[in-house]
N, C-alpha and C positions, 0 to 999 in steps of 0.2 A: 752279306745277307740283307734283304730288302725288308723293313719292317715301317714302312710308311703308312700301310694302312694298319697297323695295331696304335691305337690312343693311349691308351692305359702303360704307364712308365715301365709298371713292375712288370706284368707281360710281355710288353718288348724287349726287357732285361732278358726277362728268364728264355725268350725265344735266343736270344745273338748269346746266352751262354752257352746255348744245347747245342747248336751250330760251331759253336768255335771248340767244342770238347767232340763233335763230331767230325770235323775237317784235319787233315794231315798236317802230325808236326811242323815247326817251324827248319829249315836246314840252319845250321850253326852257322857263326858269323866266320868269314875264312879268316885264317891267322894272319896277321901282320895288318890290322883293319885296324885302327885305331878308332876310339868312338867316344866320344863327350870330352872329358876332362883328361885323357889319354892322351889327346891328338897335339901336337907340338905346336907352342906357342907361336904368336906373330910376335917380333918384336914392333912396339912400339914408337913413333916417331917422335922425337923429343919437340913437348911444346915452347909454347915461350918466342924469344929474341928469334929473329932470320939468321942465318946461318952466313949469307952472302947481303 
């Protein structure tokens, strides 16, 4: 929603809340997605001394 021309904070709130309780749920995240703290580690590369 485009709210550039409303000034006033609390206005432009209450307008992108009406809109987003207006527009179509969200679809679910599909299974097997991993997301933030879920998602499998990198291992890290050991610092320090060269290897070679």
């Amino acid at each position: 929603m485009n709210t550039k021309h409303v000034e006033d904070t609390l206005e432009r709130k209450k307008l992108k809340r009406a809109a987003r309780k207006k527009c179509a749920p969200k679809a679910k995240r599909a299974t097997g997605v991993a997301r933030g703290s879920m998602k499998k580690k990198v291992k890290t590369v050991s610092k320090g001394q060269r290897k070679r």
